[in-house]
C-alpha positions in Angstrom: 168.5 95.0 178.3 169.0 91.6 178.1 171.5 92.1 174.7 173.6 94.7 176.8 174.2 92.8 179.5 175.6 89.9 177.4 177.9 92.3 175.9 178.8 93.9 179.5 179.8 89.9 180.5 181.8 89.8 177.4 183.8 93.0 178.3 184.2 91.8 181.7 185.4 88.2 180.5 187.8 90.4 177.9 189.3 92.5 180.5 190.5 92.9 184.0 189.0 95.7 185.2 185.3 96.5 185.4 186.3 100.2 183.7 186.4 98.6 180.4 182.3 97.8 180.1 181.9 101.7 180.8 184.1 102.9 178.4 183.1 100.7 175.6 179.3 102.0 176.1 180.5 105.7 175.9 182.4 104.9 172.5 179.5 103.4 171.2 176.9 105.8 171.8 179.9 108.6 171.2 180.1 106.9 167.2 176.7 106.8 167.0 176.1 110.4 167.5 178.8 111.5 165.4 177.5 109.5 162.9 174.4 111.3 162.6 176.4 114.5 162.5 177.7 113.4 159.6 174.5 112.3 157.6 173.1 116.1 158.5 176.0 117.8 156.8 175.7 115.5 153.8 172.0 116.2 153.5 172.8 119.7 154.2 175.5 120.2 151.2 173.2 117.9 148.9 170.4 120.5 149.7 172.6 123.8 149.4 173.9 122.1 145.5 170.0 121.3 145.0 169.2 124.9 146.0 172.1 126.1 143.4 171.1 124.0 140.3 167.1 123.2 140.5 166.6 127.3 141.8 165.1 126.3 145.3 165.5 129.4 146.6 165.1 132.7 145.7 169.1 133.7 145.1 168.7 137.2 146.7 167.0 136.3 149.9 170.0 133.9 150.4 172.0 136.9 149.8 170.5 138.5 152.3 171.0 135.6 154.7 174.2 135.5 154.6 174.8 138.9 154.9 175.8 140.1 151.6 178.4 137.0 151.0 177.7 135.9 147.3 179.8 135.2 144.4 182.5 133.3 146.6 184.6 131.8 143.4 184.8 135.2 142.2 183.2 134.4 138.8 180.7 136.6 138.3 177.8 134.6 139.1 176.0 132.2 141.7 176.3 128.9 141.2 177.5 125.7 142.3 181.2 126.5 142.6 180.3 129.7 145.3 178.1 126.4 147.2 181.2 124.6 147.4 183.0 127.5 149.0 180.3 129.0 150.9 179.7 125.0 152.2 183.9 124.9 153.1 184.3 122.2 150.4 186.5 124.5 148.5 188.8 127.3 149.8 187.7 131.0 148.5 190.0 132.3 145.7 192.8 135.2 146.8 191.6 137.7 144.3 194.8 139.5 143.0 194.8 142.6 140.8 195.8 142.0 137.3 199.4 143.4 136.6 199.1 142.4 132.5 200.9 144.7 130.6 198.1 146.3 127.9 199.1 146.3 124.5 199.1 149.9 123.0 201.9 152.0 124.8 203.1 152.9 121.1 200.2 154.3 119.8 199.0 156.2 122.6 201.1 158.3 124.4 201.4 158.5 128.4 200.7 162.0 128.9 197.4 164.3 128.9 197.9 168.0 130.0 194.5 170.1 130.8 193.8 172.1 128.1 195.4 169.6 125.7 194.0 167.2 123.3 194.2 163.8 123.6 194.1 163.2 120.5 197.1 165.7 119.4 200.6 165.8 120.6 201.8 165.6 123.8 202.4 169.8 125.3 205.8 170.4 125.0 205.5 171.9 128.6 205.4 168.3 130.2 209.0 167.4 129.7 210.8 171.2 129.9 212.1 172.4 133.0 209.2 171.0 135.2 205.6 169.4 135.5 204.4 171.7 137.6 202.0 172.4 135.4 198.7 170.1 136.7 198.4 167.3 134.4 196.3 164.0 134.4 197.8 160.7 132.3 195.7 158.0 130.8 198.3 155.4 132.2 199.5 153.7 134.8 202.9 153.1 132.8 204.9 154.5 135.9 202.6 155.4 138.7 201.6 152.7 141.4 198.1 151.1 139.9 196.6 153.4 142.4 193.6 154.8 142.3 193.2 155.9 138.8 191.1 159.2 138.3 190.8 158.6 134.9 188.6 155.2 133.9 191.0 153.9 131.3 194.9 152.6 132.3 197.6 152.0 129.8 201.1 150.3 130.8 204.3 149.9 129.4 205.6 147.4 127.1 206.6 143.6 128.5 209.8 144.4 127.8 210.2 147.7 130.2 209.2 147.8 133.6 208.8 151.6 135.3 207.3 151.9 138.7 207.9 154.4 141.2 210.6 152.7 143.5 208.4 151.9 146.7 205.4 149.8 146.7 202.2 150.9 147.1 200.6 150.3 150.4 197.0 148.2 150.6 194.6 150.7 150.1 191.5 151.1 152.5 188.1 150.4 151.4 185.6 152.8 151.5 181.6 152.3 152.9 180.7 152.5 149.2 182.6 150.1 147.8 181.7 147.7 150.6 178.3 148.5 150.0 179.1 147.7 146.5 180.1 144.4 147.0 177.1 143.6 148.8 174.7 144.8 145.9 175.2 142.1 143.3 174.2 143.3 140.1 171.7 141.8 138.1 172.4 141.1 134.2 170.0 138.6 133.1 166.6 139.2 132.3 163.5 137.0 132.4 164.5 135.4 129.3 167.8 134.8 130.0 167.1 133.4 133.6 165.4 130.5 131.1 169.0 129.9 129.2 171.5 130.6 132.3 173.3 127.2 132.3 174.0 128.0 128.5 175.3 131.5 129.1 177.2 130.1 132.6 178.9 127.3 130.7 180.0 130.1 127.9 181.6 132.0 130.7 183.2 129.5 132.4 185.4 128.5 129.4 186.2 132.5 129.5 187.0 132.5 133.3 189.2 129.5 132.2 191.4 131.4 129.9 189.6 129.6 126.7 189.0 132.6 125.2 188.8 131.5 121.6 186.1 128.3 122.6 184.1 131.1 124.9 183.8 133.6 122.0 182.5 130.5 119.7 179.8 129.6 122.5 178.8 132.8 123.1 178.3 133.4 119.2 176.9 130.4 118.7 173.9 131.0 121.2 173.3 135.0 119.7 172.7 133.1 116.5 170.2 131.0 118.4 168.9 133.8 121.2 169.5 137.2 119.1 167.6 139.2 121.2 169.8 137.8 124.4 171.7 141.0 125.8 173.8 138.5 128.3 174.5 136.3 125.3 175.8 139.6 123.2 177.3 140.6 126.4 179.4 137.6 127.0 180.6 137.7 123.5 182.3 141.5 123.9 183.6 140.9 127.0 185.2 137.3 125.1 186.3 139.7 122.1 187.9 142.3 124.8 189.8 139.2 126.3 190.9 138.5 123.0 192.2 141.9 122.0 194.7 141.6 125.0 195.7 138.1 124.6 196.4 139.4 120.6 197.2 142.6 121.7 195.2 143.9 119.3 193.4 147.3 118.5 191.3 146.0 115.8 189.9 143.5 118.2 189.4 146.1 120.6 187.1 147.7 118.5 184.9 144.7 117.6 184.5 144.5 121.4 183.5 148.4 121.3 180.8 148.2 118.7 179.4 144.7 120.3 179.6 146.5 123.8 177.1 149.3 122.1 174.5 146.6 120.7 174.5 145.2 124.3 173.1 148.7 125.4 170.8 149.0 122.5 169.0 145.6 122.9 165.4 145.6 123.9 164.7 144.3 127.9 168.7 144.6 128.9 168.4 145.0 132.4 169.1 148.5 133.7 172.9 147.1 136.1 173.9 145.1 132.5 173.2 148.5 130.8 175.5 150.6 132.8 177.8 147.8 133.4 178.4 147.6 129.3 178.1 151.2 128.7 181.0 152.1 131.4 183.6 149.3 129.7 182.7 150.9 126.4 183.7 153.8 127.4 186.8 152.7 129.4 188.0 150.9 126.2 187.3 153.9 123.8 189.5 156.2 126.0 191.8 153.6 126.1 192.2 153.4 122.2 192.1 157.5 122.5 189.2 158.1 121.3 187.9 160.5 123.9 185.1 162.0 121.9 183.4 158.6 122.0 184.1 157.9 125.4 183.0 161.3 126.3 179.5 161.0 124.1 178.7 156.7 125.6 179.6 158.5 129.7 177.1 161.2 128.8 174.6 158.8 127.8 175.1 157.0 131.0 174.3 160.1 133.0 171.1 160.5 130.6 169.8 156.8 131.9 171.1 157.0 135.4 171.0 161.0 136.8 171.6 159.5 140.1 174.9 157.4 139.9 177.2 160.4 141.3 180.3 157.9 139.7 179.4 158.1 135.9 179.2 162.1 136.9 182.7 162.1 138.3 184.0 159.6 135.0 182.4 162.6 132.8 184.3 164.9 134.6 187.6 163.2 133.7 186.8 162.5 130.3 186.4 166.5 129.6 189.6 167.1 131.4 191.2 164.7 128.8 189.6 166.1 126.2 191.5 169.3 127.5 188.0 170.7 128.2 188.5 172.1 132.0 185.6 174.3 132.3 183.1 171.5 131.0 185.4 169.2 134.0 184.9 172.2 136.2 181.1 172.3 136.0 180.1 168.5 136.4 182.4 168.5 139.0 180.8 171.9 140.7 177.1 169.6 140.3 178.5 166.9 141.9 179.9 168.9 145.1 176.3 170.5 145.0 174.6 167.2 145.5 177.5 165.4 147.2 179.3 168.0 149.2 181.5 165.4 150.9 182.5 163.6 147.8 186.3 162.9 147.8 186.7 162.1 144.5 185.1 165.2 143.0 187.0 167.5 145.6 190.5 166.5 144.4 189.4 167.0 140.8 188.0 169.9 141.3 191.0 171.2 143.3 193.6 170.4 140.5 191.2 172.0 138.4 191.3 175.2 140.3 195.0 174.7 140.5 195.6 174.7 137.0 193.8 178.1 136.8 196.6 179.5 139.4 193.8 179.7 142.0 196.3 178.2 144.4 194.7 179.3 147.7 191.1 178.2 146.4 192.3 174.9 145.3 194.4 173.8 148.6 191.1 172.8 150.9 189.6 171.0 148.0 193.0 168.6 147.5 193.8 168.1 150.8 190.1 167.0 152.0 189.8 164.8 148.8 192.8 163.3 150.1 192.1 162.8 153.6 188.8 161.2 152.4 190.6 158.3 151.3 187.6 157.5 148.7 188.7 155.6 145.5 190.6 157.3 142.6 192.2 160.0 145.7 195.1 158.3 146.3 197.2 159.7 143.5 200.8 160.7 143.1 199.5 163.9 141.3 197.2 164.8 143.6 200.1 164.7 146.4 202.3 166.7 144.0 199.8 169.4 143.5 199.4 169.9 146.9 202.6 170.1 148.4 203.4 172.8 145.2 200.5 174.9 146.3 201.5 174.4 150.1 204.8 176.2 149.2 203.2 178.8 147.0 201.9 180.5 149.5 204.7 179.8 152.3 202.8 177.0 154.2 205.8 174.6 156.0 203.1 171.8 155.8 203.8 171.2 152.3 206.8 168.3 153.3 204.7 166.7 155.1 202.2 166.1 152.2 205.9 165.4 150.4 206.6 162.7 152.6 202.8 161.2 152.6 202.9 160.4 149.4 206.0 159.3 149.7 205.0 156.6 152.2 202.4 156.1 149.6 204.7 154.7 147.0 204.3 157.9 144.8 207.5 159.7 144.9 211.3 158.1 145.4 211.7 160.3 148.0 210.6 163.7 149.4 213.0 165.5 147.8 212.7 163.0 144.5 209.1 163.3 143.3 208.7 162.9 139.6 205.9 160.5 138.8 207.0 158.6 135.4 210.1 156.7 136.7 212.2 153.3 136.0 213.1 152.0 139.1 216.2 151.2 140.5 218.2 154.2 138.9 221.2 155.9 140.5 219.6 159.1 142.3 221.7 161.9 143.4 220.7 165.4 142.7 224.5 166.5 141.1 226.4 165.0 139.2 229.9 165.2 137.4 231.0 164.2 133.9 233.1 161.5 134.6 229.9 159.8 136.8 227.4 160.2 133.5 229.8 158.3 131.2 228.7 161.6 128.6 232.2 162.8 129.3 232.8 163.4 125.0 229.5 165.4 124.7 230.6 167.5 128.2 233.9 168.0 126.5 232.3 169.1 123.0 230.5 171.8 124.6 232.7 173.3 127.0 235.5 173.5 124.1 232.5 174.5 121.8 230.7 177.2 124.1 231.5 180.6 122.0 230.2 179.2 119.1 226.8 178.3 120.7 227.0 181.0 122.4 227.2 183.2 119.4 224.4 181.5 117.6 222.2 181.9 120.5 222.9 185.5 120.6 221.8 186.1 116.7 218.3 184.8 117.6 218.4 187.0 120.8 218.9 190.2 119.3 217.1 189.6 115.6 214.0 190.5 118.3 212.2 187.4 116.1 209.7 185.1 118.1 211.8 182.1 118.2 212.7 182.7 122.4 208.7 181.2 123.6 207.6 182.4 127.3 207.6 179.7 129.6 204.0 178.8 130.0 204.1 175.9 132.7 203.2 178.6 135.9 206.7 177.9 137.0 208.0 181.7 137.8 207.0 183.8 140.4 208.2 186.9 139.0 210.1 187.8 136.1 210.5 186.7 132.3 211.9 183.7 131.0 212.1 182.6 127.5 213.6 179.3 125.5 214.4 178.3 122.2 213.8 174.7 121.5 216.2 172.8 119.4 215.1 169.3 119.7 211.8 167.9 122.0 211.0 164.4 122.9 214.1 162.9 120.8 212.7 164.8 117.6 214.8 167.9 116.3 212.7 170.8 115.4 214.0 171.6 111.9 212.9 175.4 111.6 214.5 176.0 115.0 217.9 174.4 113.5 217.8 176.7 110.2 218.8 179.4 112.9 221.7 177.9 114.8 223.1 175.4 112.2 226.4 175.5 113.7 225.2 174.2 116.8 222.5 171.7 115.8 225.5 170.0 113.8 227.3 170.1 116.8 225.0 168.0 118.5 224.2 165.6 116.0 226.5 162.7 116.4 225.6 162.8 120.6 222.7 160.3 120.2 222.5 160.4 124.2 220.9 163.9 123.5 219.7 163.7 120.8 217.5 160.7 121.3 215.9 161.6 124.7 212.4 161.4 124.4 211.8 162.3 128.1 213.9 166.0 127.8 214.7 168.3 125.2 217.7 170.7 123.6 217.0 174.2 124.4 218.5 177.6 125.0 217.1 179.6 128.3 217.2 183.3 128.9 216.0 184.5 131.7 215.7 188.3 132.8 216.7 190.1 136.1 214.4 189.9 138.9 213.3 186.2 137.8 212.6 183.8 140.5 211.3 180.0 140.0 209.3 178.0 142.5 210.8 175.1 144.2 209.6 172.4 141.4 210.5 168.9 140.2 210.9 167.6 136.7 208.5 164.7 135.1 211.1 161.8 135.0 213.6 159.7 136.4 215.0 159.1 133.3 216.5 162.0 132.2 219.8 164.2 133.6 220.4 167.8 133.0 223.5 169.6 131.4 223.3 173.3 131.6 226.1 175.1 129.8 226.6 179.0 130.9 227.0 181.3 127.9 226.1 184.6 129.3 226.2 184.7 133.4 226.5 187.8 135.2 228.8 188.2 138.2 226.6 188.2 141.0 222.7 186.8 141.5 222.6 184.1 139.7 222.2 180.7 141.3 220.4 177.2 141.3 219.4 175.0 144.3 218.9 171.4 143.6 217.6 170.2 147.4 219.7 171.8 150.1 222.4 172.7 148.0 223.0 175.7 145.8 225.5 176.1 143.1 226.1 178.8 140.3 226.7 178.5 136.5 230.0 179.8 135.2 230.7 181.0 131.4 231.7 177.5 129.3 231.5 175.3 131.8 228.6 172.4 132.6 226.7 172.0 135.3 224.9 168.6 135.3 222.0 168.1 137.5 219.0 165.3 138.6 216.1 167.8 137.7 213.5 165.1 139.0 214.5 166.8 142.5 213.8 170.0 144.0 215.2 172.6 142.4 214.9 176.5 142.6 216.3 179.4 140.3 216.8 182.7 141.2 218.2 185.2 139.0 218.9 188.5 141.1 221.4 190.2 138.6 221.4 193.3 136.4 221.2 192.0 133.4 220.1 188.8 131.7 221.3 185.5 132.2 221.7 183.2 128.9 222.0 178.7 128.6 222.1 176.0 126.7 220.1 173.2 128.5 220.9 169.6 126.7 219.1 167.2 128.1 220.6 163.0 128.1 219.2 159.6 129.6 220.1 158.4 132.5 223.4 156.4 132.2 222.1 153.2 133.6 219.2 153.1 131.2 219.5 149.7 128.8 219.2 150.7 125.0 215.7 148.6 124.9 214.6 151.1 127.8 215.6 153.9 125.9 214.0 152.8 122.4 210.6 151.6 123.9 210.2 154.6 127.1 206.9 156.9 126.4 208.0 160.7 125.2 207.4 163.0 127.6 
């Protein structure tokens, strides 16, 4: 008492108010609290790094106290760096999707029809008049990264880059995947809870981007801890890193096998085993090998019957493996258990689709879509839709149109092909003098009688050569081509029957070249109509020169307007919009289709675009 009164003289002495002494004891005892403040929060973050590195704390009931937050760097584990961000010391890493461009666009091809091997060609019937026909991709080379329903995603080359014109908007997430989040998954076992700061300093150097120094830790501590299934682990998930840094397939494999001795490892825990398992068999349909990827999902549904996920992954594998009823079945056991499941409705809907059971498969698509689950919110799934929506006269069909476009999935309502470069000129007609093809338009205008005779040879020799066209595209009637070239390639055998024309073409590399179209002739019988459809691509325009056109009921609508062909002359057309045949006439209507890039496409566009 005695002290403080000295020091309220002093302050009095000091200064010339009495309100001085009363201020100065506030600020002292105001320090002296915040001062002790401060020594809590330091003991408190020394204790919360304690807790991280000497294992204080049992990890998951601190999980559970924070409500599910864990992992807050992002890199894959607990540790101090997630106490630094849980404790505010560090800000919590934006977590961005990856937009590298994967290495092996030229070895596998973009496109996957049902009932088509992955491992053979690409159909024909994906780049002829339409893609009508349902059809699930292995890429994301021109699609939005949506959503994927199929577990592997391949993109183009650095060099080109196709996207659908409008970006794709944020998608939602589901209760699963936020319940996801919240389960951490747990990859070490007992044994490797004893060697974690060895496998954690491994894995940092691969978070890092020191790819070559992690695979060399990690291989360095298998030779010491064989048995380790993190260890082995760490080192094919370094070796995948690798493969894509090197772009390399031969890598990719390495990764593959290493992924498979993870799995086969005694004591790997049962979330390490599904976790390697799955990215084995997303990199093995990634590299096109679908019967492996196929074989390592069905092993996953051996171990875990439950995990309704790895059912719907099988189910996409057999639909790239061009096996729909084996797609059609898992996907009919996953609706029995899981009648509500988005994912398996949309699937099964394009499934039904493809088997012309439009009615049937309308419900399934349009409540897998409203679901909004993960792997729904597809371009194709829109597309398949709105086509079954006007196959059986429902109005409600645009406005599926116009949802996906909103989504990002189609240029426009009217503009809905899904493999696209953006930026190009769009406009459903177009003239001669607009394409810049002006000397091929000429060539066959002045040319017609000559194809037209060719054409006529093959017609009436009653051979095979005229196909059916197989893509579900005609309501009624028949309608036959002859293919001449397809996807850039010229189909020699086809040639031997109309030399004259093939030699024709030869020097028009516009044609020619196209990998995304094809050089055909088209006959098409009286009482023929074709559904409102869209072609594949951006990428491509349309010449169709008439050769034999009757008077009357013959005519083409490309959107909301309708034009009709006329003997030796060219009608150039966008077929990536609407369009809609009808051929009403007596007799049959005959015409060369050539189809030519785009005109604004670069020459390194046209070399390195996919075939379709």
């Amino acid at each position: 008492m005695k002290q403080k009164k000295t020091v309220r003289n002093q302050a009095r002495k000091d200064s010339p108010g009495g309100n001085v002494t009363i201020k100065s004891e506030k600020k002292t005892e105001g320090n002296s609290f915040f001062s002790w403040l401060l020594v809590l929060a330091l003991l408190g973050a020394w204790l919360s790094v304690g807790v991280v590195w000497f294992d204080l704390v049992d990890y998951n009931n601190v999980v559970g106290a924070l409500g599910g937050v864990y992992d807050a760097d992002g890199d894959g584990d607990f540790d101090v760096e997630d106490a630094k961000v849980l404790l505010g010391l560090t800000e919590k890493p934006v977590m961005v999707a990856s937009t590298k461009n994967t290495f092996r666009e030229k070895e596998l091809h973009a496109e996957s029809l049902p009932g088509e091997n992955k491992d053979s060609t690409p159909h024909s019937s994906h780049g002829s008049t339409s893609d009508a026909k349902p059809s699930l991709e292995v890429t994301t080379e021109e699609l939005p990264p949506a959503t994927e329903p199929v577990p592997t995603s391949v993109s183009t080359p650095e060099s080109v880059t196709e996207t659908t014109e409008f970006a794709e908007e944020p998608s939602v997430e589901s209760k699963e995947e936020k319940e996801a989040k919240k389960k951490k998954p747990k990859l070490l076992n007992k044994f490797d809870q004893t060697i974690k700061s060895e496998i954690n300093a491994a894995e940092k150097l691969r978070k890092k981007g020191k790819i070559d120094e992690s695979l060399r830790a990690f291989e360095a501590l298998i030779q010491k801890f064989p048995q380790s299934p993190r260890c082995r682990y760490g080192k094919a998930q370094a070796e995948d890193d690798l493969a894509e840094k090197m772009r390399s397939n031969d890598m990719l494999l390495k990764a593959v096998n290493t992924y498979r001795e993870v799995a086969e490892l005694p004591d790997a825990p049962p979330d390490l085993i599904k976790a390697t398992l799955k990215r084995r068999a997303d990199r093995l349909q990634f590299l096109g090998r679908t019967r492996g990827s196929l074989a390592t999902l069905e092993k996953l549904v051996q171990i875990f019957p439950e995990d309704i996920s790895i059912k719907n992954d099988l189910g996409v594998a057999h639909l790239l493996m061009g096996d729909n009823k084996g797609a059609k079945r898992i996907y009919e056991e996953v609706l029995d258990r899981a009648p509500h499941d988005g994912f398996a409705k949309v699937h099964y809907g394009f499934i039904l689709k493809s088997e012309n059971k439009i009615a049937e498969s309308i419900p399934y698509l349009r409540e897998g879509l409203e679901s909004g689950e993960p792997g729904t919110d597809d371009g194709r799934f829109y597309f398949h839709l709105g086509d079954a929506l006007q196959r059986t006269g429902d109005k409600s069909a645009y406005d599926w149109y116009e949802a996906g476009h909103q989504r990002g999935h189609f240029a426009s309502v009217w503009q809905r092909s899904l493999y696209n470069v953006a930026g190009l000129r769009a406009q459903p007609w177009w003239t001669a003098e607009e394409t810049g093809y002006t000397a091929l338009v000429k060539m066959l205008e002045r040319s017609w009688l000559t194809i037209r005779d060719e054409a006529l040879s093959v017609l009436d020799s009653n051979s095979v050569q005229f196909m059916p066209e197989d893509e579900n595209l005609r309501e009624t009637g028949d309608w036959g081509q002859f293919t001449l070239w397809q996807q850039g390639r010229k189909v020699t055998s086809a040639c031997g029957h109309v030399p004259k024309t093939c030699a024709l073409l030869e020097r028009y590399t516009e044609a020619t070249s196209c990998k995304r179209g094809q050089i055909k002739f088209s006959v098409m019988q009286a009482g023929t109509h074709v559904w409102p459809h869209t072609g594949p691509t951006n990428c491509r325009l349309r010449m169709h020169l008439g050769l034999i056109i009757p008077s009357k009921g013959c005519r083409i609508r490309c959107t909301n307007q309708t034009r009709e062909w006329e003997e030796g002359k060219v009608l150039i057309f966008d077929d990536s919009f609407e369009h809609e045949v009808w051929q009403e006439a007596e007799s049959y209507r005959l015409i060369f289709i050539v189809d030519v890039w785009h005109p604004e496409l670069t020459q390194l566009q046209r070399q390195t675009l996919s075939p379709i």
